[in-house]
Residue frames relative to the residue before (quaternion, step in Angstrom):
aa qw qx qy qz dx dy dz
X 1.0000 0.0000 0.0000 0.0000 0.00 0.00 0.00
X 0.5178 -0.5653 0.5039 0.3982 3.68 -1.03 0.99
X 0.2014 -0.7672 0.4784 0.3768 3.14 -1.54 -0.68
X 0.6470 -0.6457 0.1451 0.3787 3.26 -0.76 1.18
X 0.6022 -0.5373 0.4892 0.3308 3.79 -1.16 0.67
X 0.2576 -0.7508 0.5799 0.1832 3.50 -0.92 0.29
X 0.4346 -0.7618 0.4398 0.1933 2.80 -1.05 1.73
X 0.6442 -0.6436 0.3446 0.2282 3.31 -1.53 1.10
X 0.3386 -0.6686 0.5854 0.3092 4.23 -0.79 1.47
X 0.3648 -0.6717 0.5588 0.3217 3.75 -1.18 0.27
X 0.6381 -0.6384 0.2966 0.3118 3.18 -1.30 0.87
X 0.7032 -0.4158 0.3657 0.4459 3.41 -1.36 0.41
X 0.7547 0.3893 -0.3549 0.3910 3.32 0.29 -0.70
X 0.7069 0.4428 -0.4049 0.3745 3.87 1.00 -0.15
X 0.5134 0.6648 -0.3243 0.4350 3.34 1.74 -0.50
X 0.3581 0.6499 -0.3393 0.5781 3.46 1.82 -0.80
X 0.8609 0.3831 -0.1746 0.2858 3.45 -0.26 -1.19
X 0.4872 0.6628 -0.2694 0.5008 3.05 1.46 -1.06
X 0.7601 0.3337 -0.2503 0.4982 3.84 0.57 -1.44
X 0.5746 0.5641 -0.4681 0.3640 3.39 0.68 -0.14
X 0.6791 0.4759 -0.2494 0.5002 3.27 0.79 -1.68
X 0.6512 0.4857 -0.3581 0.4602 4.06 0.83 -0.63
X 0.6860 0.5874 -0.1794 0.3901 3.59 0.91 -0.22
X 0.5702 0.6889 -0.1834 0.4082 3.02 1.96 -0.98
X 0.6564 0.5283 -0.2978 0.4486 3.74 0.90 -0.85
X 0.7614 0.5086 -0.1551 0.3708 3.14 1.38 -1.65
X 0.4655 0.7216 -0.2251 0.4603 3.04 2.05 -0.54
X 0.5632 0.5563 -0.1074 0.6015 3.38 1.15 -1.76
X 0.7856 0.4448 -0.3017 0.3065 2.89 -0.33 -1.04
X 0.6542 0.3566 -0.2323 0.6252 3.97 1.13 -1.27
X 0.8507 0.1324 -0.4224 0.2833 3.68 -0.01 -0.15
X 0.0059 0.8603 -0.2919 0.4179 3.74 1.20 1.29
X 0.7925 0.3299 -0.0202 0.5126 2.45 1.12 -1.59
X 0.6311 0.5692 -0.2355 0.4714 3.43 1.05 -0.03
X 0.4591 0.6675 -0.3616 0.4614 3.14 1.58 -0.24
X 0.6087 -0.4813 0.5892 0.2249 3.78 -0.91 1.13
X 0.8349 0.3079 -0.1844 0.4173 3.56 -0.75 -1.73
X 0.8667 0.2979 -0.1563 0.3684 3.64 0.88 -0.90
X 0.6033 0.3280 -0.3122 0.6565 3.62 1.57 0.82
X 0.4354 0.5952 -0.6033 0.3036 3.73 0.19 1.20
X 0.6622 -0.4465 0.3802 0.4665 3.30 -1.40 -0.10
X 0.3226 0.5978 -0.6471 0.3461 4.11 0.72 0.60
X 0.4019 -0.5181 0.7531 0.0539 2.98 -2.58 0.73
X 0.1148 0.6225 -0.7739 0.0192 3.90 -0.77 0.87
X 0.9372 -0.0471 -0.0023 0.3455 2.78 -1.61 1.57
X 0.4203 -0.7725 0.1740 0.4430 3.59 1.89 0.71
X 0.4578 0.5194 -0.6070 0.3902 3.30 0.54 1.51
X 0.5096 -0.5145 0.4354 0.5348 3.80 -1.27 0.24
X 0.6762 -0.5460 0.3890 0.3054 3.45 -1.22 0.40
X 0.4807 0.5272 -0.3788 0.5895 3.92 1.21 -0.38
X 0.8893 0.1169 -0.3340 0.2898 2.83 -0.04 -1.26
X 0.4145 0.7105 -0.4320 0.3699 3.82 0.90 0.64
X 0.5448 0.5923 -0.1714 0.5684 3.12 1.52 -1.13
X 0.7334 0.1595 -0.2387 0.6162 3.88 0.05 -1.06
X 0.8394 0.3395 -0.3862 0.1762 3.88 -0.41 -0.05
X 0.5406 0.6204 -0.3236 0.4672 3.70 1.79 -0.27
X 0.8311 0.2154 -0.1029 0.5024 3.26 0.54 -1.85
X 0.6710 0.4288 -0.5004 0.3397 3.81 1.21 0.09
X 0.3893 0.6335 -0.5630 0.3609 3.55 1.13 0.49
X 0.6912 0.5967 -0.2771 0.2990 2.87 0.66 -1.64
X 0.4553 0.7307 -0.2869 0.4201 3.55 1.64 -1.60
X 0.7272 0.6015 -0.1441 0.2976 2.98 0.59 -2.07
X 0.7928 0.3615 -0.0939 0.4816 3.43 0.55 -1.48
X 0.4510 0.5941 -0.4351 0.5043 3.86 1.47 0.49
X 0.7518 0.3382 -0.3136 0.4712 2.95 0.71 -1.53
X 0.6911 0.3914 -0.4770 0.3765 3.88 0.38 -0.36
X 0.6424 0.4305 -0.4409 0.4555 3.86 0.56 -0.26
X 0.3967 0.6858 -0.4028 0.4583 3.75 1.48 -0.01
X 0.7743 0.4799 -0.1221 0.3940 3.19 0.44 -2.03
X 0.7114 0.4919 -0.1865 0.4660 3.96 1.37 -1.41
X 0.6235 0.4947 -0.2811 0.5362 3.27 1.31 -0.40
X 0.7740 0.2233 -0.2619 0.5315 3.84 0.83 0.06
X 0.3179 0.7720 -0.4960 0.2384 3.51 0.93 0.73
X 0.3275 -0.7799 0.4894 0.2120 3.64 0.07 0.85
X 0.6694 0.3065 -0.3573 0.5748 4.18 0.66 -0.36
X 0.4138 0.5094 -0.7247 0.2097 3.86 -0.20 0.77
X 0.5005 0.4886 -0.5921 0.4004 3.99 0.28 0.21
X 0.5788 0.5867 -0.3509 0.4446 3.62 0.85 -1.49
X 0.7855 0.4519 -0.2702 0.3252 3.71 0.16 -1.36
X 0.3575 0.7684 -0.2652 0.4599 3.33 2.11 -0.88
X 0.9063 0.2301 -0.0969 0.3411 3.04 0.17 -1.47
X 0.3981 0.5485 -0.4397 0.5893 3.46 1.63 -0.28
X 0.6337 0.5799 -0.3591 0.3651 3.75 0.16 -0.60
X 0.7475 0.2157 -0.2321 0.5839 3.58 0.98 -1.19
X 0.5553 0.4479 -0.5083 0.4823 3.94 0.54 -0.17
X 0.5775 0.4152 -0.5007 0.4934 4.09 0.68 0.34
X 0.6890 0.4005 -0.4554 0.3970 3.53 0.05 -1.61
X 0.7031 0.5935 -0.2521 0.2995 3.74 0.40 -1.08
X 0.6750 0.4466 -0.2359 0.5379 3.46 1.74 -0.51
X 0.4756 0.6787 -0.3947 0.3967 3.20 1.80 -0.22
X 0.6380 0.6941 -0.1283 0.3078 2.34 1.07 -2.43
X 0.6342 0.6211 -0.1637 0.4304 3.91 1.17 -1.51
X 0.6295 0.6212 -0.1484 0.4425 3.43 1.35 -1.17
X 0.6774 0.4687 -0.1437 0.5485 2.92 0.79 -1.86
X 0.6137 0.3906 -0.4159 0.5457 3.93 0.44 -0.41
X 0.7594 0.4785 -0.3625 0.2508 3.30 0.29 -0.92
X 0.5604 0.5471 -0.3377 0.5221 3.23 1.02 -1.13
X 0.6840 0.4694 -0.3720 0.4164 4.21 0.13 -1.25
X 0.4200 0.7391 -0.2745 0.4493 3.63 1.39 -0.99
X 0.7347 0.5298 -0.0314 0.4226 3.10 0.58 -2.29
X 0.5508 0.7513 -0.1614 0.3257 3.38 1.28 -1.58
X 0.7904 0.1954 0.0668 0.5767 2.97 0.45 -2.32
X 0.3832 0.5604 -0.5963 0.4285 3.80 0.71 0.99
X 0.5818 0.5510 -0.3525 0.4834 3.72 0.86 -1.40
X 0.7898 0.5272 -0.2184 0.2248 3.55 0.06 -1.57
């Protein structure tokens, strides 16, 4: 059996980015709360306004930065192929064993 290629580390300069974008919700999210207009005794849509603020748009925040982060991942080819060198070792088994099966029978 070959051995397997190693999958590729992302550069410093995206790993940079990565902590930034990972940092951003949690960022938002604490200084939010200091905001006058968006910590008072108001009701949006009968919630307190904070917590409307940190739980609508910091999901939303949230699920950018991961579809951010999965979309620039440099080892999906790597994961690709670990994927079909499994189904294919599965695949081998599963004959074998049915193989195995209809010897007994």
């Amino acid at each position: 059996m070959s051995r397997p290629a190693l999958a590729k580390a992302p550069s410093a300069r995206m790993k940079i980015l990565w902590g930034v974008a990972l940092a951003t919700p949690m960022v938002c999210a604490y200084l939010l709360q200091w905001l006058p207009a968006l910590n008072g005794p108001h009701l949006w849509l009968g919630l307190p306004t904070i917590l409307w603020w940190t739980t609508v748009p910091g999901s939303a925040l949230v699920t950018l930065v991961l579809v951010f982060v999965e979309r620039t991942r440099v080892d999906d080819e790597e994961q690709d192929r670990l994927d079909e060198q499994a189904a294919r070792e599965g695949e081998r088994r599963e004959a074998e064993q049915h193989r195995r099966e209809e010897g007994i029978a």
